[in-house]
ZAMARGU-4260 file (C-alpha; in steps of 0.2 Angstrom, whole numbers, plus 5000, padded with zeros to 4 digits):
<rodrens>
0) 5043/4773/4930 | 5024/4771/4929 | 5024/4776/4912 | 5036/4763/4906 | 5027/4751/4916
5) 5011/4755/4906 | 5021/4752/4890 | 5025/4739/4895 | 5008/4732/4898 | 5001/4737/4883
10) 5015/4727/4874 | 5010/4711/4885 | 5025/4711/4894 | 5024/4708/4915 | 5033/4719/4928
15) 5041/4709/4943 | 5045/4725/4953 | 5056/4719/4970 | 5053/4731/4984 | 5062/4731/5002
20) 5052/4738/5017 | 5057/4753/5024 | 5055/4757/5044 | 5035/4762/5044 | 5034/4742/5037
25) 5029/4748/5020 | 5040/4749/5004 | 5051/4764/5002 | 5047/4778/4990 | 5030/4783/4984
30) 5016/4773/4982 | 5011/4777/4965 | 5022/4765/4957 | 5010/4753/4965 | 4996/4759/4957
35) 4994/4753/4940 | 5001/4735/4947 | 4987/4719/4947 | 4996/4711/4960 | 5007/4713/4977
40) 5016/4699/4987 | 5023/4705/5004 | 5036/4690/5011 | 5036/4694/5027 | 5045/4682/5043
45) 5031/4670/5053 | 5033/4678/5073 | 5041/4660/5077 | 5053/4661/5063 | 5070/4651/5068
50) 5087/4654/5058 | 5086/4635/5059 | 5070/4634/5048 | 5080/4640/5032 | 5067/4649/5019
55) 5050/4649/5028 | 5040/4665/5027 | 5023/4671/5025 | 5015/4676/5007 | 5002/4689/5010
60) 4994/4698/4997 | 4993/4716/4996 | 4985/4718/4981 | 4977/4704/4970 | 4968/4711/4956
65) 4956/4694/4948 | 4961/4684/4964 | 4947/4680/4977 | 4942/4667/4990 | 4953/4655/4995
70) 4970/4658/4983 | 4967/4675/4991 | 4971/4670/5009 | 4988/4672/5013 | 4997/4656/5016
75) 5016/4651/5025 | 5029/4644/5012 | 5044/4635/5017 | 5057/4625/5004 | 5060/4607/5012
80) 5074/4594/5007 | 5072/4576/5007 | 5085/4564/4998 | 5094/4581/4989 | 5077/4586/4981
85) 5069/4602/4985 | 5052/4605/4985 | 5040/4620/4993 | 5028/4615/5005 | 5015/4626/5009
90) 5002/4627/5023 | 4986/4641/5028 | 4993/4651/5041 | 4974/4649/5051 | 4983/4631/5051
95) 4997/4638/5060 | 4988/4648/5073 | 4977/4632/5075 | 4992/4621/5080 | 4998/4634/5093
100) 4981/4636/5101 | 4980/4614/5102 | 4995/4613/5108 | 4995/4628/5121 | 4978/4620/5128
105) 4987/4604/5131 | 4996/4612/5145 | 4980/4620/5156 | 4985/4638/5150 | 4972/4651/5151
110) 4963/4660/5137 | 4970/4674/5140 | 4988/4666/5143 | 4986/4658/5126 | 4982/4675/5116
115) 4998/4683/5126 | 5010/4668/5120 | 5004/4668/5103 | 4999/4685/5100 | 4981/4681/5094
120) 4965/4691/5104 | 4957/4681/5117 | 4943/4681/5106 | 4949/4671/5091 | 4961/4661/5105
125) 4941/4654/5111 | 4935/4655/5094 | 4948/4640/5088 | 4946/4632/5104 | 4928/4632/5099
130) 4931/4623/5084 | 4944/4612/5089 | 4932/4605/5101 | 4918/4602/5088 | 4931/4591/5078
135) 4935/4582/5094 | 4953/4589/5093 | 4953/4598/5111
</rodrens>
């Protein structure tokens, strides 16, 4: 397969190669296919995903070959419908995590209570406390 996909490369044609995860959390099959690829997008489910919620995952790159900085972060996408028209909305998962930490604050929990309900350390639970604070958000 890696060979085709070379040929392919060389003609200036793009491989979109769809994986599934197997039970370790990592695609099934060898990894060499990967090798020769500029770019890996793992979808995987936010932790307070809700059937309700529809399409919402997080994009997470793998692998990004020429993409640095911010369009290298990974990012939550969700497709929203207003008035029959579709349209993805997308947001920085540190926005996320933010969100949680404000509003768990809001109701006297303790660092370490926080870190347990969201799944964060108790380290970045103070750390985005910390900055909260600074912009007067806490």
């Amino acid at each position: 397969m890696q060979a085709w996909f070379l040929r392919l490369r060389r003609r200036g044609v793009s491989v979109l190669l769809v994986e599934h995860e197997g039970r370790g959390g990592n695609p099934r099959g060898t990894s060499k296919r990967e090798d020769i690829l500029d770019t890996l997008i793992n979808l995987k489910r936010p932790d307070d995903y809700d059937v309700e919620d529809g399409a919402r995952f997080e994009v997470h790159l793998g692998k990004a070959r020429g993409v640095y900085g911010e369009a290298a972060k990974p990012f939550e996408a969700k497709l929203e419908v207003h008035d029959g028209k579709a349209r993805w909305s997308v947001r920085a998962i540190q926005d996320r995590e933010f969100d949680k930490v404000q509003t768990l604050s809001g109701s006297a929990l303790s660092v370490r209570e926080i870190a347990e309900e969201t799944g964060l350390s108790k380290s970045k639970v103070s750390r985005i406390q910390a900055q909260l604070k600074a912009e007067g958000k806490l």
